[in-house]
Every structure is written in structure tokens, then in C-alpha cells.
DRENVOKE-413765 format. One record per atom (N, C-alpha, C): residue number from 1; atom name; x, y, z. Coordinates in Angstrom, 3 decimals. Example, Ala and Ser with C-alpha at 12.3 -4.5 7.8 and 13.67 -1.06 7.14 Angstrom:
2
k  a  X  Y  Z
1  N  13.190  -5.690  7.800
1  CA  12.300  -4.500  7.800
1  C  13.200  -3.300  7.800
2  N  12.850  -2.250  7.080
2  CA  13.670  -1.060  7.140
2  C  12.900  0.030  7.870
END
This chain:
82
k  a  X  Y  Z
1  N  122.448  99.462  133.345
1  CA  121.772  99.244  132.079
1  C  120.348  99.782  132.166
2  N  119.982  100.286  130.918
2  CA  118.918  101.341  131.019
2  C  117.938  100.244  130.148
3  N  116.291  100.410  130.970
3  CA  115.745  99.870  129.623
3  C  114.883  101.149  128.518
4  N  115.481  100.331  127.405
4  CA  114.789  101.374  126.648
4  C  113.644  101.049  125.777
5  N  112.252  101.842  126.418
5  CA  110.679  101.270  125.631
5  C  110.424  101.723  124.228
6  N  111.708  101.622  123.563
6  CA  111.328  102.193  121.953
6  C  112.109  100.772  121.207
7  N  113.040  100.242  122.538
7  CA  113.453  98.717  121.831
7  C  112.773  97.657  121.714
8  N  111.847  97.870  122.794
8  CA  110.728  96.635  123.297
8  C  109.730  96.177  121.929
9  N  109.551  95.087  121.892
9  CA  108.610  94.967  120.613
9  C  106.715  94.982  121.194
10  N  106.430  95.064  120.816
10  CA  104.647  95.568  120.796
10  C  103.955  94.561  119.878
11  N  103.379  93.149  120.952
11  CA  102.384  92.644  120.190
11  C  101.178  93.010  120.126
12  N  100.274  93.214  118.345
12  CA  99.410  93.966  118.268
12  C  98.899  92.316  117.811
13  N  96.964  92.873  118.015
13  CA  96.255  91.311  117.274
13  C  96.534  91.553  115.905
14  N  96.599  90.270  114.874
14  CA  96.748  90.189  113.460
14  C  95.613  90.765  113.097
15  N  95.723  91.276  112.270
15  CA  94.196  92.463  111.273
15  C  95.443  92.348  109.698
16  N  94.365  92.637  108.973
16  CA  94.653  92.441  107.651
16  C  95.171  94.039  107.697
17  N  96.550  94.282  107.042
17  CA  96.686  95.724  106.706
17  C  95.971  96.698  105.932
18  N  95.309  97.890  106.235
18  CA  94.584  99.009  104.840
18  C  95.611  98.750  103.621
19  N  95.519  98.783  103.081
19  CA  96.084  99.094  101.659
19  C  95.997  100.700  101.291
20  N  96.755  101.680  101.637
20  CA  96.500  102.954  100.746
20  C  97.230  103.324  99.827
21  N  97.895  101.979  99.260
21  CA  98.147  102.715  98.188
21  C  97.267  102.613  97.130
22  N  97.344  103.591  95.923
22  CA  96.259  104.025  94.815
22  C  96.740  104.653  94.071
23  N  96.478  104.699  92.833
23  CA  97.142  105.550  91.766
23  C  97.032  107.045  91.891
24  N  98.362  107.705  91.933
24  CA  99.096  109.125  92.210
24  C  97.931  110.014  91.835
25  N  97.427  110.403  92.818
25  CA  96.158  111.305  92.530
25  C  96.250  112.714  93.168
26  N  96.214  114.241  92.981
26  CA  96.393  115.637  93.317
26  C  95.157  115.135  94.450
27  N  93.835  114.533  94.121
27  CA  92.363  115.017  94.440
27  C  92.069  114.323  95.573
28  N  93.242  113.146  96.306
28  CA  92.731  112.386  97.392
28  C  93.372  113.208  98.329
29  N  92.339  112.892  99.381
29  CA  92.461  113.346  100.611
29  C  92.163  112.396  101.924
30  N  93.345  112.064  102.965
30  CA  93.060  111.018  103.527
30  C  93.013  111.973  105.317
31  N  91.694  111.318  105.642
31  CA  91.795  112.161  107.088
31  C  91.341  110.893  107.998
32  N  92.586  111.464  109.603
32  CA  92.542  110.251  110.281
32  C  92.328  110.975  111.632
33  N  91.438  110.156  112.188
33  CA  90.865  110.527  113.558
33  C  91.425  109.138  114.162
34  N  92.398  110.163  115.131
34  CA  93.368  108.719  116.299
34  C  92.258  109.617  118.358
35  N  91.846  108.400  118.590
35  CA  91.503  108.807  120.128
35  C  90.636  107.590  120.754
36  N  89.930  108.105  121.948
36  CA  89.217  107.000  122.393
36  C  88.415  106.285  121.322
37  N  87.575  105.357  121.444
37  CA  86.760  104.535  120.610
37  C  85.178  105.421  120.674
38  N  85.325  106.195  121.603
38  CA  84.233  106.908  121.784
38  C  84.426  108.205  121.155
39  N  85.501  108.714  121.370
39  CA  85.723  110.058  120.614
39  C  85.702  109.984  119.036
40  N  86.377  109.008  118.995
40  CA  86.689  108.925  117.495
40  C  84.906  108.107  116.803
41  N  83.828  107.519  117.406
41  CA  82.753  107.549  117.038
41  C  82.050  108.202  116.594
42  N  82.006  109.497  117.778
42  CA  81.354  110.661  117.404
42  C  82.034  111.569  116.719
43  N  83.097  111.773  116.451
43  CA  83.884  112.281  115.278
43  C  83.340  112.006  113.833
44  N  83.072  110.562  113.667
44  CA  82.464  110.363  112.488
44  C  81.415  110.267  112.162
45  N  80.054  110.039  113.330
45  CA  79.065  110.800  113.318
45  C  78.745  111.841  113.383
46  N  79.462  113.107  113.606
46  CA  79.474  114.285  113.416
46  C  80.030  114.502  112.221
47  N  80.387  114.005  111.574
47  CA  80.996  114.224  110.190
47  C  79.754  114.310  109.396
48  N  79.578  112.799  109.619
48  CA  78.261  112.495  108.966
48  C  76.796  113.405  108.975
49  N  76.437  114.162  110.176
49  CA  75.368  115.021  110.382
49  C  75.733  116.048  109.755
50  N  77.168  116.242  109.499
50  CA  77.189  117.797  108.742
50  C  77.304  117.499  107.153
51  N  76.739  116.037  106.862
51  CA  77.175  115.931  105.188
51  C  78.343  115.723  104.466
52  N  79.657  115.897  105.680
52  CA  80.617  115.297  105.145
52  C  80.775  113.700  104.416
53  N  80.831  112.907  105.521
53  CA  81.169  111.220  105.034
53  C  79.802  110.398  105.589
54  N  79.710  109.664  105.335
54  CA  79.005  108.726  105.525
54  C  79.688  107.939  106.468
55  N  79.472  106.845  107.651
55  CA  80.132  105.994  108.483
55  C  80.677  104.686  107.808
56  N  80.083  104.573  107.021
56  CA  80.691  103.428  106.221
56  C  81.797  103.359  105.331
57  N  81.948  104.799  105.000
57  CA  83.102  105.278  104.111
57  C  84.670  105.164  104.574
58  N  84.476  105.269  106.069
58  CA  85.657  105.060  107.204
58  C  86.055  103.621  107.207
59  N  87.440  103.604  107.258
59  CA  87.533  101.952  107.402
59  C  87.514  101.853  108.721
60  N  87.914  100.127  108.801
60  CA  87.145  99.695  110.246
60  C  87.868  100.646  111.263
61  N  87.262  100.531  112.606
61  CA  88.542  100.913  113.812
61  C  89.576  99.715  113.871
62  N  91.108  100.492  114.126
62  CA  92.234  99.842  114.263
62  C  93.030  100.704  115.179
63  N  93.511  98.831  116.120
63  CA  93.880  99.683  117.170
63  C  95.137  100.298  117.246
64  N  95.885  100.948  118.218
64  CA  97.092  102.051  117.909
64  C  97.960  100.953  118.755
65  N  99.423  101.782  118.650
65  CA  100.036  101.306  119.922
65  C  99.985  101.683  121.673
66  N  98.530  102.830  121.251
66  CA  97.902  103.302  122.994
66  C  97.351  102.478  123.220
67  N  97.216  101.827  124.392
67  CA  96.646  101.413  125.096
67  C  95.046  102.303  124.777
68  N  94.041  101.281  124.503
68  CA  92.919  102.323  124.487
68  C  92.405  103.399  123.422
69  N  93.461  103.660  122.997
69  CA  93.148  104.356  121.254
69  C  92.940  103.474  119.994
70  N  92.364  104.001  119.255
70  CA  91.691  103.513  117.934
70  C  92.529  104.656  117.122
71  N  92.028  104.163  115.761
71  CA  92.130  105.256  114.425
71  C  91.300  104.758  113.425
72  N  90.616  105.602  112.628
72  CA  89.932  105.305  111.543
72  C  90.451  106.149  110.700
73  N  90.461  105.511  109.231
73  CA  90.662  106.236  108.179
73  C  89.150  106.861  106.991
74  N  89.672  107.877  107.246
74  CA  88.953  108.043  105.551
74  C  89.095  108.626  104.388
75  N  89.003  108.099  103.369
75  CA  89.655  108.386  102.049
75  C  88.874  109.289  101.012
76  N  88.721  110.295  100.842
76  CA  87.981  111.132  99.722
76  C  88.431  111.950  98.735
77  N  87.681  111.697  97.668
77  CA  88.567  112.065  96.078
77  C  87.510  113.650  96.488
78  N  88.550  114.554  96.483
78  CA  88.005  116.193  96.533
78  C  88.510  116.802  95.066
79  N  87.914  117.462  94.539
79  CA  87.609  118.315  93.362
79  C  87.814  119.625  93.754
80  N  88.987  119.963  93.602
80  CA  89.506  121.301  93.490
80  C  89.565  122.055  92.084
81  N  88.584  123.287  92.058
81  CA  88.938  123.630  90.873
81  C  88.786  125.277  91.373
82  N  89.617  126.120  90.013
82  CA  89.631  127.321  90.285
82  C  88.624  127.966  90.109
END
């Protein structure tokens, strides 16, 4: 008998779920930075120095099923026009 680690269940701490859902929009754009807690920091402070997002705009860090990885989300209404 084989064990198999995709049967195993994975307790994560309770956190309130993101909510993404939102009314059917062409203009949102959702970008997610998954890595260390450190990588993914300066990811969004580098965002931020180039004028992209602001740090606050990101929701909180949440952790993955890595050991050690995070993900943050962020959500932005982009204006595409011809």
C-alpha cells in the first residue's frame, strides 16, 4: 500500500476567505505574487516605487499549502481603450 500525499488532508489556520467575486467586469485585473514572505514583500514594494499599486491595495499575506510561502492578491480596474 502506497501512501498517497494528494489524499492527505492539510490543516491550514482559519483566516476569513478573500471574496473575489464582483460584478462581471472586461477591466479587472487580478495579479498574484505566490513566494517567500520576503520575496513577495519586495515584489510589492517594487510595485509600489514604480507607481504601480500602493501596499495597501494588496490584500493581507495568506499562507499557501508551502511550507513557507505566502500569496498576496491584487485587484485593479484597468482601462483599456483603443
Amino acid at each position: 500500500m502506497t501512501n498517497n500525499p494528494c489524499s492527505q488532508t492539510v490543516n491550514l489556520p482559519e483566516q476569513p476567505l478573500i471574496d473575489l467575486r464582483d460584478s462581471p467586469s472586461p477591466d479587472i485585473l487580478r495579479v498574484i505574487a505566490i513566494g517567500s514572505p520576503q520575496v513577495v514583500q519586495f515584489c510589492v514594494a517594487r510595485l509600489f516605487q514604480l507607481g504601480y499599486a500602493r501596499p495597501d491595495e494588496w490584500s493581507r499575506q495568506l499562507p499557501t499549502v508551502n511550507p513557507g510561502e505566502v500569496m498576496r492578491i491584487l485587484t485593479k480596474r484597468i482601462s483599456v481603450t483603443d
